[in-house]
N, C-alpha and C positions, 0 to 999 in steps of 0.2 A: 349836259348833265345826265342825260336821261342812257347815252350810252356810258358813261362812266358808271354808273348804277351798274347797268347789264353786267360788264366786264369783272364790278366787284362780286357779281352773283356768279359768273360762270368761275373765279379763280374760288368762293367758299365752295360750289359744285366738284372743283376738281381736287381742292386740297380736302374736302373730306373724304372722297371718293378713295384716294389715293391713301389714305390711313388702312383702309379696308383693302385693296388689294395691291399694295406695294411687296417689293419681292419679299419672299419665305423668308423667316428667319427662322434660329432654332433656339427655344428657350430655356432653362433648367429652372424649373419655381420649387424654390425647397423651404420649406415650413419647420416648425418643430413636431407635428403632426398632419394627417390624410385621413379625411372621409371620404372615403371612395363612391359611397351609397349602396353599395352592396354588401361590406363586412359590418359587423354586428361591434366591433371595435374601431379605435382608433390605430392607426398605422402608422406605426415611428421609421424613421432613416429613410427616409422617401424620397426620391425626386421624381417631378411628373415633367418628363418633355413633350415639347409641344413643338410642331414644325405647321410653320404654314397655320390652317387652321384646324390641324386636325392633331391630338393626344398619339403621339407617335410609342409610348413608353412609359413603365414606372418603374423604376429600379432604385438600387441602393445609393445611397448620397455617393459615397465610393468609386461608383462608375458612369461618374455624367460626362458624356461623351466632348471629347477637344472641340474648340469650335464653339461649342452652346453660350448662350448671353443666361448667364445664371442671378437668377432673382433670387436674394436671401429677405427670407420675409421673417424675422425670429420672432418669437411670442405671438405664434397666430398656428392659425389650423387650417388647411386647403380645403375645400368640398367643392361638391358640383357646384355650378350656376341655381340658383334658385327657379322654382316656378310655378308662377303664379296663377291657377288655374281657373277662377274666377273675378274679372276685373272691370272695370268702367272708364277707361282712360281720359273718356272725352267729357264725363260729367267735372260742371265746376264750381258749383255751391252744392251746399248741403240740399236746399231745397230745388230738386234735380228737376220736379214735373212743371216748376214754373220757369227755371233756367233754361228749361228745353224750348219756350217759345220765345226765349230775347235772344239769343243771338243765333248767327250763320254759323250752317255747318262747316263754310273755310274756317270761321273765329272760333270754333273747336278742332277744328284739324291745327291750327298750328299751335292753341294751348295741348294741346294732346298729344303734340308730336315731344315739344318741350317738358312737358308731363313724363313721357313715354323713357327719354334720355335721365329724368332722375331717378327714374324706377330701377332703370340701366343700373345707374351710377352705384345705387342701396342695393346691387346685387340678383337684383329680378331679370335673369337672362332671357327668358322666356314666359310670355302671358297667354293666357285664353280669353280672348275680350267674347261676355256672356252679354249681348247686347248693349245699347247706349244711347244715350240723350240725342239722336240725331235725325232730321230727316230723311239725311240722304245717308252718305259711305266711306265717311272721311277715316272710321280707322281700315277701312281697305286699302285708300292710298297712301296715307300714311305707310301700310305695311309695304306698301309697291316701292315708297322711296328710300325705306331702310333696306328689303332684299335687293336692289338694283345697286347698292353704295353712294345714294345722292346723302342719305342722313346716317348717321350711326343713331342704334336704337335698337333694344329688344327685337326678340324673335318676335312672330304674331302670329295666331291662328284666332279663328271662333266666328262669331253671329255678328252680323252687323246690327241685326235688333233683337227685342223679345217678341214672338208673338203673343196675344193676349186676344181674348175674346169682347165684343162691346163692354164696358162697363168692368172690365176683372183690374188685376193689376198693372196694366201697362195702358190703361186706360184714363185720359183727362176727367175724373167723373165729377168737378166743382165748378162748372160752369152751368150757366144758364140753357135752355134746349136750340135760344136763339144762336147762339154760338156756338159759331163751324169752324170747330180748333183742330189742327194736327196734334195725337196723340205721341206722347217718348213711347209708346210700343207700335209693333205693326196689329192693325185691328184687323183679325179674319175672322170671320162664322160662316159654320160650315164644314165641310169634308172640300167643296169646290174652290170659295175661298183661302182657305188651310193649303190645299195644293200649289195653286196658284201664286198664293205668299212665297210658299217654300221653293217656287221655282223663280222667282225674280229674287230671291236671297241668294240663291247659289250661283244667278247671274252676273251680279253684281258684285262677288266673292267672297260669299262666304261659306265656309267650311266647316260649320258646325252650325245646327238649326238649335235656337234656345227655344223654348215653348213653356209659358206661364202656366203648368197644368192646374194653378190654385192662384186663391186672391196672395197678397202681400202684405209686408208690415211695413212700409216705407211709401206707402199708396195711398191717397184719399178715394173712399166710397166705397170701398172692397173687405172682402174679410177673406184675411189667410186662411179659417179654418172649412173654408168652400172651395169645390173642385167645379175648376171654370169648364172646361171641356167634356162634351159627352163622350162615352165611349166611341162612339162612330166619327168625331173629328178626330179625338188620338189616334186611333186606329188609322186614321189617313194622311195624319201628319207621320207617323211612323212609318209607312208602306211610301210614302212620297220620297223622303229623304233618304230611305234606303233604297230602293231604286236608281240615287243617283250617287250611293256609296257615300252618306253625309253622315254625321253621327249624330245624334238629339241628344242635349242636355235638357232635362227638366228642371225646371224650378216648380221644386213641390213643398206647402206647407201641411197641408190637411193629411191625416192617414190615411186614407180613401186615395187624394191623389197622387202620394207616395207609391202605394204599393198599385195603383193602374199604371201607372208610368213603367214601373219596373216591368211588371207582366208584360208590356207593352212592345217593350225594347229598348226605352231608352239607354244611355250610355250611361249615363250618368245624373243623378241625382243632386241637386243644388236646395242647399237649405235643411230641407228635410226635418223641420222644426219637431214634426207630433210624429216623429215613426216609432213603431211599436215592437215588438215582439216578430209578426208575421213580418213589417218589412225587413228587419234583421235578414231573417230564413229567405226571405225573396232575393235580396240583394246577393249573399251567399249562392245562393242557386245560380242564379242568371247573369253572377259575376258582373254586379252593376256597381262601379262607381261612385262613391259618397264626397262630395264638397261641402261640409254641412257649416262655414263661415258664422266661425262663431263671433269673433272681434266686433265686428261691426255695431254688435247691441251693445255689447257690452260700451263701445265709442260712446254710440249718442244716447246713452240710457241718462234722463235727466235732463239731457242736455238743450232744449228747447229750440233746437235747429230745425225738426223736422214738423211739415205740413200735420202727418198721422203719427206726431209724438205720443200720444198716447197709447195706440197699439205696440209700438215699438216697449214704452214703458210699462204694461202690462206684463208682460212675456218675459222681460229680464227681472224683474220683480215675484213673478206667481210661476212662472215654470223653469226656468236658467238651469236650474239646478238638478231638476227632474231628466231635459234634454241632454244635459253632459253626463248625466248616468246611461242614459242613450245610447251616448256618442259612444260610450266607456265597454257597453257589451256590443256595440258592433266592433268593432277593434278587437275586443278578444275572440269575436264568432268569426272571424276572418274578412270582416270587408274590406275592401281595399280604400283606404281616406286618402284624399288631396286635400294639400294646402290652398283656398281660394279666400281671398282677403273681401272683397266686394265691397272697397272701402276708399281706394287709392286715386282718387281724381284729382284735379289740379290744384283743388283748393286743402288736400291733406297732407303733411309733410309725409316724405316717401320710404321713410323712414317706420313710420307708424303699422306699414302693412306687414310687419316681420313678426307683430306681435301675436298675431292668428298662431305663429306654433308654440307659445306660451298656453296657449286656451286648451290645445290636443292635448296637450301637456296634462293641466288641470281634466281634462275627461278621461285620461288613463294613458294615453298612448306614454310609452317610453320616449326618451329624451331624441334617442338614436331613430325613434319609427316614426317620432314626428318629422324629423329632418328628413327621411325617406320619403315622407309626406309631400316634402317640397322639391323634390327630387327627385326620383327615381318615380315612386309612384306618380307626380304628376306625368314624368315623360311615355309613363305605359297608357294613364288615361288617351293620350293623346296620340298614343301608336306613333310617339318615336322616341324609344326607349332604344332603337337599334344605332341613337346618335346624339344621344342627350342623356340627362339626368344620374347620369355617374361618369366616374373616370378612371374608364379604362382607354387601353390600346384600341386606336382607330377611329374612337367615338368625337365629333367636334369638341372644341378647345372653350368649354363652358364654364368657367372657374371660376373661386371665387375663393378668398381667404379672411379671416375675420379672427376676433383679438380672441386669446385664450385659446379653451378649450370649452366649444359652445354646449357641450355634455351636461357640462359645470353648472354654465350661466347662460341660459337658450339667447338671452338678451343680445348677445354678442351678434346675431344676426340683423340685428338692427343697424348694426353701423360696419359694414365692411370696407377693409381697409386696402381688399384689392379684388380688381375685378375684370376679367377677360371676359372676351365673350366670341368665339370665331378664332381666336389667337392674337384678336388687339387686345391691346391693354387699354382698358376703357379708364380704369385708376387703380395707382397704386400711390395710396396714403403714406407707406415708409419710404418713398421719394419724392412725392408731394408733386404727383401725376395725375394729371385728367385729360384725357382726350379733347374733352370739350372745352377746354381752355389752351387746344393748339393750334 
Protein backbone atom coordinates (compact mmCIF):
# COMPACT_ATOMS: atom_id res chain seq x y z
CA UNK A 1 0.00 0.00 0.00
CA UNK A 2 2.42 2.18 1.36
CA UNK A 3 4.63 2.07 -2.05
CA UNK A 4 1.52 2.25 -4.29
CA UNK A 5 0.92 5.66 -2.44
CA UNK A 6 4.62 6.74 -3.25
CA UNK A 7 4.42 5.88 -6.91
CA UNK A 8 0.93 7.91 -7.10
CA UNK A 9 2.87 10.94 -5.56
CA UNK A 10 6.00 10.55 -7.84
CA UNK A 11 3.42 10.24 -11.23
CA UNK A 12 1.30 13.87 -9.55
CA UNK A 13 5.22 15.19 -9.23
CA UNK A 14 6.04 14.38 -12.69
CA UNK A 15 2.64 15.11 -14.53
CA UNK A 16 2.63 18.55 -13.04
CA UNK A 17 6.16 19.21 -13.43
CA UNK A 18 5.72 18.38 -16.98
CA UNK A 19 2.81 20.97 -17.68
CA UNK A 20 5.46 23.67 -16.68
CA UNK A 21 8.29 22.46 -18.74
CA UNK A 22 7.11 20.34 -21.72
CA UNK A 23 8.31 21.46 -25.02
CA UNK A 24 7.79 25.28 -26.42
CA UNK A 25 4.95 25.82 -27.99
CA UNK A 26 3.81 28.88 -29.89
CA UNK A 27 0.57 30.72 -29.03
CA UNK A 28 -1.53 33.57 -30.87
CA UNK A 29 -4.18 34.73 -27.89
CA UNK A 30 -6.40 37.31 -29.74
CA UNK A 31 -8.97 39.24 -27.71
CA UNK A 32 -11.30 41.98 -28.92
CA UNK A 33 -8.96 44.38 -27.07
CA UNK A 34 -5.04 44.72 -25.10
CA UNK A 35 -3.95 46.38 -22.07
CA UNK A 36 -0.59 46.34 -22.40
CA UNK A 37 -0.02 48.38 -18.97
CA UNK A 38 1.89 50.91 -20.51
CA UNK A 39 -0.56 52.65 -23.20
CA UNK A 40 -2.99 54.92 -21.60
CA UNK A 41 -5.67 53.16 -24.12
CA UNK A 42 -6.87 50.21 -25.06
CA UNK A 43 -5.39 48.37 -28.10
CA UNK A 44 -7.61 46.89 -30.99
CA UNK A 45 -6.24 44.12 -33.75
CA UNK A 46 -3.74 42.70 -31.49
CA UNK A 47 -2.35 39.42 -31.20
CA UNK A 48 0.15 38.77 -28.41
CA UNK A 49 2.49 35.55 -29.15
CA UNK A 50 3.86 33.85 -26.90
CA UNK A 51 6.54 30.92 -27.31
CA UNK A 52 7.88 28.88 -24.57
CA UNK A 53 7.44 31.27 -21.66
CA UNK A 54 8.36 34.14 -22.82
CA UNK A 55 5.87 37.29 -24.92
CA UNK A 56 7.92 36.69 -28.28
CA UNK A 57 5.61 39.55 -30.07
CA UNK A 58 2.41 41.91 -30.68
CA UNK A 59 1.32 42.41 -33.95
CA UNK A 60 -1.68 42.81 -36.19
CA UNK A 61 -4.41 39.89 -36.04
CA UNK A 62 -3.27 39.89 -39.91
CA UNK A 63 0.12 38.54 -39.34
CA UNK A 64 0.06 35.77 -36.74
CA UNK A 65 2.74 33.66 -37.82
CA UNK A 66 1.92 29.78 -39.67
CA UNK A 67 2.40 27.38 -37.07
CA UNK A 68 1.03 29.29 -33.91
CA UNK A 69 -2.05 27.50 -31.68
CA UNK A 70 -4.30 30.63 -31.95
CA UNK A 71 -6.55 31.17 -28.95
CA UNK A 72 -9.63 33.29 -30.01
CA UNK A 73 -10.90 34.62 -26.67
CA UNK A 74 -14.10 37.14 -28.18
CA UNK A 75 -15.68 39.48 -25.80
CA UNK A 76 -12.80 39.96 -23.39
CA UNK A 77 -9.78 42.16 -22.97
CA UNK A 78 -6.03 40.75 -22.65
CA UNK A 79 -3.87 42.50 -19.77
CA UNK A 80 -1.00 41.65 -17.84
CA UNK A 81 -1.10 39.01 -14.96
CA UNK A 82 -2.20 40.61 -11.96
CA UNK A 83 -0.10 41.61 -8.76
CA UNK A 84 -0.74 41.28 -5.85
CA UNK A 85 1.45 43.28 -3.70
CA UNK A 86 0.30 42.78 -0.29
CA UNK A 87 -0.84 39.31 0.92
CA UNK A 88 -1.35 36.50 3.70
CA UNK A 89 -1.61 33.36 1.87
CA UNK A 90 -1.29 31.15 4.94
CA UNK A 91 -3.82 32.95 7.34
CA UNK A 92 -7.07 30.91 7.50
CA UNK A 93 -9.88 32.47 9.65
CA UNK A 94 -10.65 35.86 10.18
CA UNK A 95 -9.44 35.57 13.58
CA UNK A 96 -5.76 35.21 12.35
CA UNK A 97 -3.85 35.95 16.09
CA UNK A 98 -5.69 33.00 17.60
CA UNK A 99 -5.56 30.65 14.27
CA UNK A 100 -1.98 31.21 14.47
CA UNK A 101 -1.54 28.97 17.82
CA UNK A 102 -3.92 25.95 16.57
CA UNK A 103 -2.48 24.67 13.85
CA UNK A 104 1.21 23.46 12.12
CA UNK A 105 3.00 25.36 9.89
CA UNK A 106 2.76 21.96 7.30
CA UNK A 107 -1.28 22.55 7.98
CA UNK A 108 -0.86 26.03 6.58
CA UNK A 109 1.68 25.16 4.03
CA UNK A 110 -0.50 23.00 2.24
CA UNK A 111 -3.94 25.19 2.93
CA UNK A 112 -1.61 27.86 1.36
CA UNK A 113 -0.32 26.20 -1.30
CA UNK A 114 -4.04 25.41 -2.34
CA UNK A 115 -4.95 28.97 -1.43
CA UNK A 116 -1.98 30.07 -3.54
CA UNK A 117 -3.27 27.97 -6.89
CA UNK A 118 -6.87 29.81 -6.54
CA UNK A 119 -5.35 33.17 -6.43
CA UNK A 120 -3.57 31.70 -9.66
CA UNK A 121 -6.62 30.54 -10.99
CA UNK A 122 -8.61 34.64 -10.29
CA UNK A 123 -5.65 35.88 -12.22
CA UNK A 124 -3.10 36.98 -9.38
CA UNK A 125 0.24 35.89 -11.33
CA UNK A 126 2.33 37.29 -9.04
CA UNK A 127 2.19 38.18 -4.84
CA UNK A 128 4.33 39.86 -2.28
CA UNK A 129 3.49 37.77 0.77
CA UNK A 130 4.06 40.95 3.77
CA UNK A 131 4.49 38.46 6.48
CA UNK A 132 2.12 35.58 7.92
CA UNK A 133 0.43 33.52 10.74
CA UNK A 134 3.46 31.13 10.95
CA UNK A 135 6.12 29.92 13.07
CA UNK A 136 8.32 28.80 10.88
CA UNK A 137 8.60 29.30 6.69
CA UNK A 138 6.12 27.53 4.97
CA UNK A 139 5.42 30.20 2.20
CA UNK A 140 9.24 30.04 1.42
CA UNK A 141 8.88 26.42 0.52
CA UNK A 142 5.94 26.63 -0.86
CA UNK A 143 7.67 29.23 -3.25
CA UNK A 144 10.68 26.51 -3.51
CA UNK A 145 7.90 23.91 -5.00
CA UNK A 146 6.24 26.23 -7.39
CA UNK A 147 9.84 27.78 -8.94
CA UNK A 148 11.35 24.00 -9.15
CA UNK A 149 7.83 22.72 -11.24
CA UNK A 150 6.79 20.25 -8.41
CA UNK A 151 3.31 22.56 -8.00
CA UNK A 152 1.83 25.15 -10.36
CA UNK A 153 1.21 28.30 -8.40
CA UNK A 154 1.93 32.13 -8.42
CA UNK A 155 5.06 33.92 -8.66
CA UNK A 156 6.36 34.53 -4.74
CA UNK A 157 8.52 37.08 -3.22
CA UNK A 158 8.30 38.96 0.37
CA UNK A 159 8.71 38.54 4.40
CA UNK A 160 8.16 35.35 5.97
CA UNK A 161 6.97 37.45 8.93
CA UNK A 162 6.30 40.87 10.41
CA UNK A 163 8.68 42.22 12.86
CA UNK A 164 7.02 44.00 15.72
CA UNK A 165 8.16 45.20 18.92
CA UNK A 166 6.98 43.50 22.58
CA UNK A 167 3.56 44.37 22.99
CA UNK A 168 2.88 46.50 19.15
CA UNK A 169 1.04 44.89 16.46
CA UNK A 170 2.26 41.47 15.77
CA UNK A 171 2.26 40.87 19.17
CA UNK A 172 -0.04 38.24 21.32
CA UNK A 173 -1.04 41.02 23.89
CA UNK A 174 -4.58 38.95 25.57
CA UNK A 175 -3.02 36.65 27.39
CA UNK A 176 -2.23 36.33 30.96
CA UNK A 177 1.92 37.22 31.94
CA UNK A 178 1.83 33.37 32.95
CA UNK A 179 1.70 32.60 29.49
CA UNK A 180 4.67 31.87 27.18
CA UNK A 181 2.96 32.05 23.79
CA UNK A 182 4.55 32.28 20.33
CA UNK A 183 3.50 35.48 18.79
CA UNK A 184 2.17 35.72 14.56
CA UNK A 185 5.04 38.44 14.51
CA UNK A 186 8.61 38.08 15.02
CA UNK A 187 9.35 39.97 18.43
CA UNK A 188 12.60 42.07 18.40
CA UNK A 189 13.79 45.14 20.71
CA UNK A 190 16.43 46.84 20.08
CA UNK A 191 18.97 47.75 17.30
CA UNK A 192 20.70 43.97 18.27
CA UNK A 193 17.66 42.19 18.26
CA UNK A 194 16.21 44.04 15.04
CA UNK A 195 19.60 42.89 13.28
CA UNK A 196 19.62 39.59 14.31
CA UNK A 197 15.80 39.09 13.25
CA UNK A 198 16.63 40.43 10.03
CA UNK A 199 19.43 38.19 9.56
CA UNK A 200 17.74 34.82 10.20
CA UNK A 201 14.76 36.15 7.83
CA UNK A 202 16.99 36.45 4.82
CA UNK A 203 18.28 33.06 5.95
CA UNK A 204 15.56 31.42 5.78
CA UNK A 205 14.40 33.23 2.41
CA UNK A 206 13.08 35.98 2.66
CA UNK A 207 13.43 38.88 0.34
CA UNK A 208 11.85 41.61 1.63
CA UNK A 209 12.03 42.55 5.48
CA UNK A 210 8.28 43.79 6.66
CA UNK A 211 8.59 45.96 9.91
CA UNK A 212 5.49 47.03 12.04
CA UNK A 213 6.83 50.62 12.41
CA UNK A 214 3.09 51.50 14.25
CA UNK A 215 0.41 49.46 16.26
CA UNK A 216 -2.58 48.03 14.00
CA UNK A 217 -6.18 47.72 13.34
CA UNK A 218 -6.60 43.96 13.30
CA UNK A 219 -4.51 43.49 16.63
CA UNK A 220 -5.57 43.30 20.25
CA UNK A 221 -3.75 45.56 22.83
CA UNK A 222 -2.09 47.94 20.49
CA UNK A 223 -2.98 51.25 18.92
CA UNK A 224 -2.51 52.07 15.21
CA UNK A 225 -2.00 55.69 15.95
CA UNK A 226 1.60 54.77 18.02
CA UNK A 227 4.97 54.49 16.42
CA UNK A 228 6.31 51.14 17.84
CA UNK A 229 10.08 51.66 17.03
CA UNK A 230 12.50 54.13 18.14
CA UNK A 231 14.42 55.93 15.83
CA UNK A 232 17.53 53.98 16.54
CA UNK A 233 15.83 50.41 15.92
CA UNK A 234 14.57 51.77 12.45
CA UNK A 235 17.49 53.13 11.71
CA UNK A 236 19.05 49.58 12.12
CA UNK A 237 16.55 47.70 10.67
CA UNK A 238 17.10 49.88 7.64
CA UNK A 239 21.12 49.74 7.55
CA UNK A 240 20.83 45.84 8.26
CA UNK A 241 18.57 44.95 5.35
CA UNK A 242 20.35 47.08 3.02
CA UNK A 243 23.49 45.94 3.68
CA UNK A 244 22.30 42.63 2.39
CA UNK A 245 20.53 44.34 -0.68
CA UNK A 246 16.83 43.54 1.03
CA UNK A 247 14.22 46.00 0.59
CA UNK A 248 11.81 47.16 3.86
CA UNK A 249 8.23 47.42 3.55
CA UNK A 250 6.72 49.23 6.28
CA UNK A 251 3.50 48.96 7.74
CA UNK A 252 2.89 52.38 8.96
CA UNK A 253 -0.40 53.71 10.48
CA UNK A 254 0.36 56.86 12.59
CA UNK A 255 1.78 60.07 10.80
CA UNK A 256 4.90 60.12 12.73
CA UNK A 257 5.48 56.50 11.59
CA UNK A 258 4.67 57.10 8.09
CA UNK A 259 6.83 59.72 7.35
CA UNK A 260 10.12 58.15 9.72
CA UNK A 261 9.84 55.14 7.64
CA UNK A 262 10.02 57.02 4.60
CA UNK A 263 13.04 59.34 5.73
CA UNK A 264 14.31 56.17 6.73
CA UNK A 265 14.40 54.18 3.54
CA UNK A 266 11.88 52.05 3.37
CA UNK A 267 10.45 50.82 0.03
CA UNK A 268 7.60 50.92 0.46
CA UNK A 269 4.74 51.95 2.63
CA UNK A 270 1.77 49.67 3.72
CA UNK A 271 -1.47 51.02 5.01
CA UNK A 272 -0.54 54.40 5.57
CA UNK A 273 -3.87 54.94 7.16
CA UNK A 274 -3.15 58.97 8.76
CA UNK A 275 -0.59 60.37 6.02
CA UNK A 276 -0.82 63.88 5.71
CA UNK A 277 0.32 66.44 3.53
CA UNK A 278 4.30 66.06 4.51
CA UNK A 279 4.15 62.44 3.82
CA UNK A 280 2.70 63.08 0.38
CA UNK A 281 6.07 65.49 -0.30
CA UNK A 282 8.07 62.63 1.45
CA UNK A 283 7.05 59.73 -0.58
CA UNK A 284 7.47 62.04 -3.92
CA UNK A 285 10.96 62.95 -2.78
CA UNK A 286 12.26 59.61 -1.94
CA UNK A 287 10.25 57.79 -4.51
CA UNK A 288 8.70 55.59 -1.79
CA UNK A 289 5.98 53.24 -2.73
CA UNK A 290 2.27 53.32 -1.38
CA UNK A 291 0.09 49.98 -0.71
CA UNK A 292 -2.34 51.80 1.13
CA UNK A 293 -5.12 48.41 0.99
CA UNK A 294 -8.11 49.79 1.24
CA UNK A 295 -10.68 46.79 0.81
CA UNK A 296 -10.02 45.04 3.60
CA UNK A 297 -12.01 47.54 6.15
CA UNK A 298 -14.20 48.11 4.05
CA UNK A 299 -14.62 43.72 4.06
CA UNK A 300 -14.96 43.35 7.84
CA UNK A 301 -16.53 46.83 8.65
CA UNK A 302 -19.40 45.58 10.92
CA UNK A 303 -18.73 42.33 10.36
CA UNK A 304 -18.10 40.96 13.87
CA UNK A 305 -15.26 38.60 12.77
CA UNK A 306 -12.51 40.32 14.26
CA UNK A 307 -10.77 39.99 17.82
CA UNK A 308 -10.21 44.28 17.58
CA UNK A 309 -13.52 44.89 15.64
CA UNK A 310 -13.87 47.83 17.09
CA UNK A 311 -10.85 49.72 15.95
CA UNK A 312 -11.24 48.38 12.63
CA UNK A 313 -15.04 49.79 12.95
CA UNK A 314 -13.97 53.10 14.15
CA UNK A 315 -11.90 54.08 11.25
CA UNK A 316 -14.28 52.91 8.37
CA UNK A 317 -16.95 54.96 10.19
CA UNK A 318 -15.02 58.53 11.53
CA UNK A 319 -12.14 58.65 8.90
CA UNK A 320 -12.68 56.18 5.43
CA UNK A 321 -13.56 59.13 3.69
CA UNK A 322 -11.01 61.70 4.99
CA UNK A 323 -8.13 58.60 3.95
CA UNK A 324 -9.39 58.32 0.36
CA UNK A 325 -9.17 61.92 -0.07
CA UNK A 326 -5.65 61.02 0.90
CA UNK A 327 -5.17 58.43 -1.29
CA UNK A 328 -6.77 60.79 -3.95
CA UNK A 329 -3.89 63.81 -3.69
CA UNK A 330 -1.15 61.35 -3.43
CA UNK A 331 -2.03 59.90 -6.94
CA UNK A 332 -2.26 63.23 -8.25
CA UNK A 333 1.27 64.45 -6.45
CA UNK A 334 2.82 61.64 -8.23
CA UNK A 335 3.22 58.54 -5.80
CA UNK A 336 3.48 55.70 -7.17
CA UNK A 337 0.34 53.15 -5.58
CA UNK A 338 0.18 49.40 -5.68
CA UNK A 339 -2.54 47.21 -5.63
CA UNK A 340 -2.17 45.03 -2.21
CA UNK A 341 -5.38 43.40 -1.05
CA UNK A 342 -4.20 42.13 2.55
CA UNK A 343 -7.35 40.20 2.63
CA UNK A 344 -6.92 36.87 0.53
CA UNK A 345 -6.31 33.80 2.94
CA UNK A 346 -7.95 30.62 2.67
CA UNK A 347 -10.85 31.14 4.31
CA UNK A 348 -11.80 34.40 1.58
CA UNK A 349 -13.06 33.56 -1.79
CA UNK A 350 -10.27 34.61 -4.33
CA UNK A 351 -12.10 36.23 -6.08
CA UNK A 352 -12.93 39.06 -3.59
CA UNK A 353 -9.28 40.37 -3.70
CA UNK A 354 -9.80 42.11 -7.13
CA UNK A 355 -11.98 44.40 -5.50
CA UNK A 356 -9.16 46.62 -3.87
CA UNK A 357 -8.98 48.30 -7.59
CA UNK A 358 -12.67 49.40 -7.32
CA UNK A 359 -11.57 51.39 -3.94
CA UNK A 360 -8.44 53.33 -5.96
CA UNK A 361 -11.11 53.75 -8.20
CA UNK A 362 -13.34 55.54 -5.57
CA UNK A 363 -9.95 57.61 -4.22
CA UNK A 364 -9.36 59.13 -7.67
CA UNK A 365 -7.03 56.96 -9.50
CA UNK A 366 -8.41 56.53 -13.20
CA UNK A 367 -9.73 53.34 -14.21
CA UNK A 368 -6.56 52.58 -16.45
CA UNK A 369 -3.89 53.73 -13.40
CA UNK A 370 -5.66 51.67 -11.09
CA UNK A 371 -5.06 48.72 -13.40
CA UNK A 372 -1.41 49.91 -13.64
CA UNK A 373 -1.66 49.67 -10.07
CA UNK A 374 -1.91 45.94 -10.31
CA UNK A 375 0.47 45.69 -12.82
CA UNK A 376 3.10 47.47 -13.98
CA UNK A 377 3.35 49.40 -10.98
CA UNK A 378 3.38 46.49 -8.60
CA UNK A 379 6.15 44.82 -10.99
CA UNK A 380 8.43 48.19 -10.60
CA UNK A 381 7.81 47.98 -6.55
CA UNK A 382 9.34 44.91 -6.79
CA UNK A 383 12.12 45.59 -9.30
CA UNK A 384 10.87 43.28 -11.89
CA UNK A 385 9.28 45.39 -14.09
CA UNK A 386 12.13 44.20 -16.71
CA UNK A 387 9.94 40.79 -16.80
CA UNK A 388 6.52 41.36 -15.67
CA UNK A 389 3.72 43.57 -15.26
CA UNK A 390 3.01 44.53 -18.99
CA UNK A 391 3.11 42.92 -22.25
CA UNK A 392 5.62 43.51 -24.26
CA UNK A 393 8.25 41.69 -26.37
CA UNK A 394 10.50 39.48 -24.39
CA UNK A 395 8.94 40.01 -21.04
CA UNK A 396 7.51 36.52 -19.38
CA UNK A 397 4.07 35.14 -20.50
CA UNK A 398 1.99 36.69 -17.58
CA UNK A 399 -1.58 37.03 -19.06
CA UNK A 400 -4.51 37.31 -18.28
CA UNK A 401 -7.93 38.16 -20.07
CA UNK A 402 -11.23 38.98 -18.63
CA UNK A 403 -15.04 39.70 -19.96
CA UNK A 404 -15.64 43.10 -21.56
CA UNK A 405 -13.76 45.95 -21.42
CA UNK A 406 -12.72 46.26 -17.46
CA UNK A 407 -12.42 50.43 -18.24
CA UNK A 408 -16.18 49.98 -18.30
CA UNK A 409 -16.87 47.79 -15.35
CA UNK A 410 -13.26 47.34 -13.15
CA UNK A 411 -15.48 44.30 -11.67
CA UNK A 412 -14.56 42.29 -14.56
CA UNK A 413 -11.36 41.65 -12.84
CA UNK A 414 -12.81 39.72 -10.42
CA UNK A 415 -13.63 36.68 -12.52
CA UNK A 416 -11.05 36.05 -15.38
CA UNK A 417 -11.83 33.88 -17.80
CA UNK A 418 -8.30 33.22 -18.93
CA UNK A 419 -5.11 32.83 -17.37
CA UNK A 420 -1.24 32.17 -18.29
CA UNK A 421 1.23 32.49 -16.25
CA UNK A 422 4.94 31.45 -17.58
CA UNK A 423 3.21 30.41 -20.98
CA UNK A 424 0.86 27.70 -19.32
CA UNK A 425 -2.34 28.10 -19.60
CA UNK A 426 -3.48 27.96 -15.99
CA UNK A 427 -7.46 28.51 -17.37
CA UNK A 428 -9.17 29.30 -20.05
CA UNK A 429 -13.06 29.69 -19.28
CA UNK A 430 -14.00 29.87 -23.28
CA UNK A 431 -12.77 26.14 -23.39
CA UNK A 432 -13.72 25.22 -20.00
CA UNK A 433 -9.63 24.76 -19.11
CA UNK A 434 -7.86 24.39 -15.89
CA UNK A 435 -4.72 23.13 -15.22
CA UNK A 436 -5.66 21.97 -12.03
CA UNK A 437 -8.24 19.64 -13.15
CA UNK A 438 -5.50 17.85 -15.55
Amino acid sequence: MHSLIFRQFILLVITVGYLSTSEAKTYALVADGLIDGKANNVLQDKAVIVTGNQITAIINIDHIPKGAIKIDLPGTTLMPGMINAHEHPLLYKSDYQNAHLQASSAYKALLGLKNLQSLLSAGWTTIRVMGDGDVYYANQDIRKVIDSGVFLGPRLTGAAHYISITGGGGDVNYFSPEQNVIADGLIADGPDEIRKAIRKEIKYGSDWIKIMVTGAFMSVGDDPKNVSFSPEELSAAMEEASRHNVPVAAHAHATDGINQAIIAGARSIEHGSYLNEESIALMVKHQTYYVPTIYIGDYYANSGKLLAQSKNDNFYTSFRDEWLQMIGKAYKAGVKIAVGSDLCGSAIPSHVCAREFATLIEAGLSPMDAIKAGTIVGAELLQWDDRLGSIETDKLADIIAVSGNPLEDISALENPVFVMKDGVIILNDVENYSAFNH
